[in-house]
N, C-alpha and C positions, 0 to 999 in steps of 0.2 A: 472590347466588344466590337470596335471599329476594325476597320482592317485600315492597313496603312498606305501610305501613298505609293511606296512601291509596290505591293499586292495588286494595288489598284491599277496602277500603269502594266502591269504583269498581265494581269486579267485583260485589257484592254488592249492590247499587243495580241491579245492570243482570239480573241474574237471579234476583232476589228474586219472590216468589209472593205474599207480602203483608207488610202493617207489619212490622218487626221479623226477619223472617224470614234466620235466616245460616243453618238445619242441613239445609235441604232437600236431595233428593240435588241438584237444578240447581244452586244454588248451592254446593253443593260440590265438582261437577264443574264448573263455572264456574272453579273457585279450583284444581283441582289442573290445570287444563290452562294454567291462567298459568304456574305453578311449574314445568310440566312443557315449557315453552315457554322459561323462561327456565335449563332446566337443559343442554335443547337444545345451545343457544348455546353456555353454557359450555361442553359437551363437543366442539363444535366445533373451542373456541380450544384444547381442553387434553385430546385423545384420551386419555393416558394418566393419567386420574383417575377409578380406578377404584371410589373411595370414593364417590364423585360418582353415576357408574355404575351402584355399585349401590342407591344411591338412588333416583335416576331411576327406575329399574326396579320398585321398590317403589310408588313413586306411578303411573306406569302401572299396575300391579298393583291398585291401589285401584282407579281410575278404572274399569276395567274390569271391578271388582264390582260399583262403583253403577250404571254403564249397563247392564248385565246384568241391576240390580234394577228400573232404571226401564221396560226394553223386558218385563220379566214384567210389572211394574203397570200399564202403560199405552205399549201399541206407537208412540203416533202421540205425545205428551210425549218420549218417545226421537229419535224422526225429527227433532224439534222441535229437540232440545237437541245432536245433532252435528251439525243442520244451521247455527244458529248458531257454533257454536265449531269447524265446520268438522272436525269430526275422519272419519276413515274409520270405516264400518263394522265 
């Protein structure tokens, strides 16, 4: 249900802002929409894991401070970053 350290450095390379860079809100919303892609799944295969559930629910919960922070700092960086990860408005 985790994703692994190379996904992780994967995802991190691909929405990185510059050198070094892991704490950006992109790349942190980059990183909880993998987690939140592969928790998905799980609850697909396993409706009644509600521990799961209400994790999931938590990290959308995040996700949706930081896009919230990035569409107040800069509207069109937002458009940017659900347009790549695909997520809805």
């Amino acid at each position: 249900m985790t994703i692994t350290k190379e996904r992780k450095a994967q995802v991190i390379d691909e929405f990185k802002q510059e050198q070094g860079d892991t704490g950006s809100p992109e790349v942190q919303i980059a990183v909880l929409t993998t987690r939140i892609n592969n928790l998905t799944e799980h609850m697909r295969a396993h409706p009644k894991d509600y521990g799961t559930r209400r994790g999931l629910l938590a990290l959308v919960s995040r996700r949706r401070r930081l896009l919230d922070y990035v569409r107040k700092l800069n509207p069109q960086r937002y458009l940017d970053i659900i347009g790549r990860l695909g997520i809805r408005k």
